[in-house]
N, C-alpha and C positions, 0 to 999 in steps of 0.2 A: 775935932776928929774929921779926917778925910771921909769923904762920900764911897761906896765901893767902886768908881769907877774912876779915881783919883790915885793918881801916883806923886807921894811925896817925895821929891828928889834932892840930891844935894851935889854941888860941881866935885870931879873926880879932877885933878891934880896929876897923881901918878899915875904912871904908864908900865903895863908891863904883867907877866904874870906872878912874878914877887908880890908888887904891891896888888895883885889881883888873890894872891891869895890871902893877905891880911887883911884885908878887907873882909874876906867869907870868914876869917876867925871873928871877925869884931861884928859881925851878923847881919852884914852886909852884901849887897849884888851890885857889880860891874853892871851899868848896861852903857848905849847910844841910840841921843836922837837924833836920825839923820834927816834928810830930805828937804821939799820944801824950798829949794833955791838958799839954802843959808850952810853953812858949813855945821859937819858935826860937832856933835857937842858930849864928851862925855860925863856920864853920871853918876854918884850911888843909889841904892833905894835901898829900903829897909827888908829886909828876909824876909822874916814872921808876918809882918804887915804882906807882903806879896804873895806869900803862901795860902795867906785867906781869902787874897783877891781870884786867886787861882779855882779855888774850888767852885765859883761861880760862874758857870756855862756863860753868859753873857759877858764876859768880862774879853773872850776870845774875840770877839765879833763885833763889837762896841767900838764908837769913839770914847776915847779912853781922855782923861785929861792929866795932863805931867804939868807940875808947880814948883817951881825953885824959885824961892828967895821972890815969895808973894808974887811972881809970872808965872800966867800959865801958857798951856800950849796944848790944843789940840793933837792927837796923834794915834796910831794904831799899833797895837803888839804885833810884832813884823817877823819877830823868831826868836826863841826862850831854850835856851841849851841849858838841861835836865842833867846832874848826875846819875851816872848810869845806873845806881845800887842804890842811892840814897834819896828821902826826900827832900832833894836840895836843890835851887833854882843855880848853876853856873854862872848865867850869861844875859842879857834880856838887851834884845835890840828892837828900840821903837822909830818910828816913822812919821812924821810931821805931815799933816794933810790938811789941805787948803780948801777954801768951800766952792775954787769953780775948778776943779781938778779931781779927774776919778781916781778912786783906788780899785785894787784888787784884794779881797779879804773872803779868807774860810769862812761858812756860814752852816751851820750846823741842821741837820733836816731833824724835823719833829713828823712822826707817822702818827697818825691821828684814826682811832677807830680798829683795831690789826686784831683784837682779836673776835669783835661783831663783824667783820669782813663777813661777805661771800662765800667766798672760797674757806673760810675758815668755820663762820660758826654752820654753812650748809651745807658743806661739800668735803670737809674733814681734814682740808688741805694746813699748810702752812706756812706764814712767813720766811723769807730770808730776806734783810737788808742788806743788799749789795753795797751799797756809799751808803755813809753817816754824816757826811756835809759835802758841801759844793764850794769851790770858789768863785765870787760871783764881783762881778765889775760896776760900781754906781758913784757920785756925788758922794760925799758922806753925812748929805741929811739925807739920803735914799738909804741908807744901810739898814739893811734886814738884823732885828737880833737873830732870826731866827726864818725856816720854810718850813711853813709846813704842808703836809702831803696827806691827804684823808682817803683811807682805805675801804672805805667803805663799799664801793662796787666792784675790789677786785674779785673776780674769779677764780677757779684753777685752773693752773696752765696760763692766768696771767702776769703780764709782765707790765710795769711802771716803764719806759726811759727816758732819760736827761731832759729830752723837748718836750715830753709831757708834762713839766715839771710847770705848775704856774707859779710867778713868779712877782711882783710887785711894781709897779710902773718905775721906770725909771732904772732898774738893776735886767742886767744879763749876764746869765751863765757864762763863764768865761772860757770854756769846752767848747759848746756851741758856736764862739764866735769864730772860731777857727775850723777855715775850708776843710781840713785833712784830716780833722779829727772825727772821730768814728762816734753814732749815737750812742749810749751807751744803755746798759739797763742799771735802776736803783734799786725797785726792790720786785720782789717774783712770790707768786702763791705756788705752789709747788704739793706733791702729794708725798703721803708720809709712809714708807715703805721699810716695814719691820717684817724681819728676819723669823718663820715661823718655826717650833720645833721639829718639824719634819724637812726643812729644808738643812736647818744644822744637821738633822740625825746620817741624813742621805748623802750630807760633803762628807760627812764624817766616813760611811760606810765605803766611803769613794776611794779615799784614804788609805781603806785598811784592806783593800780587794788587789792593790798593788803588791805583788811578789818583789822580794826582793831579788836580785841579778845574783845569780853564783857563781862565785870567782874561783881560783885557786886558796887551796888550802894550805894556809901556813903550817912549816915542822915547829 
């Protein structure tokens, strides 16, 4: 039995969306592994098996391992085309990565503590997560599963962004490394402002104090 971070693969022969769709009947996913200085290669994988690899958050963010015919190959889930209505995998392109070579890969933030927060349990405020991952640039033995972000001294009226973000030696935000790009905010405490009944009753009277125009009368 494959490990969950093991993709069993088999060499693809045909080319085409024909033979790409007999494939999806026979319970199978088109993918490619590219990269890596070696020419593409394509493959099948198993549906059901990838569908369960799917449900586990780390699996996004991972060096991933693809085995065909007892070789394996390091690599990363590069981009995965979803049916649009169904839970159906279309598509799956992997990426071959080398250990003195960086990649670039989504990495999912973990907030930590949101709702003993400051701003939350003293001040009455609230969360909002602005980003729910980051793309961040390292080695792929630097690869983060995961950031996390501890909430614990935010305020209201405070704001988390991108460069505040700490981050693991060796990995950088990949936002960040570009001049132009603007800091951004993650996540914000924010206060919670409900609608009382006197202010519905007052739009309402607001409403009903306008006259209607009078026009000509129809024969």
């Amino acid at each position: 039995m494959s490990n969950p971070m093991e993709l069993l693969a088999e060499n693809r022969n045909d080319i085409g969306k024909g033979a790409s769709r007999r494939l999806r009947r026979e319970g199978k996913v088109p993918a490619i592994l590219y990269g890596g200085d070696r020419p593409p290669r394509s493959l099948t994988l198993n549906h059901a098996a990838l569908i369960h690899q799917l449900e586990n958050e780390a699996f996004y963010s991972s060096i991933l391992t693809v085995t065909l015919d007892k070789n394996s190959q390091p690599c990363i889930l590069k981009d995965l085309h979803r049916h649009p209505a169904k839970n159906s995998v279309l598509h799956v392109d992997l990426q071959r990565v080398l250990d003195d070579v960086e990649i670039k890969v989504s990495v999912p933030l973990h907030f930590l503590n949101e709702e003993t927060a400051i701003g939350v349990k003293q001040q009455g405020g609230q969360m909002s997560r602005l980003m729910t991952e980051v793309e961040v640039s390292c080695l792929p033995k630097d690869l983060p599963e995961y950031i996390e972000i501890d909430l614990s001294d935010l305020e209201l009226d405070d704001t988390i962004l991108l460069s505040q973000i700490v981050v693991p030696e060796g990995v950088e935000i990949t936002q960040l490394a570009q001049t132009d790009a603007p800091d951004a905010p993650v996540v914000n405490c924010h206060r919670i402002h409900v609608a009382t009944l006197d202010e519905e009753v007052e739009e309402g009277d607001e409403e009903t104090d306008v006259e209607p125009e009078e026009g000509p009368v129809e024969e």
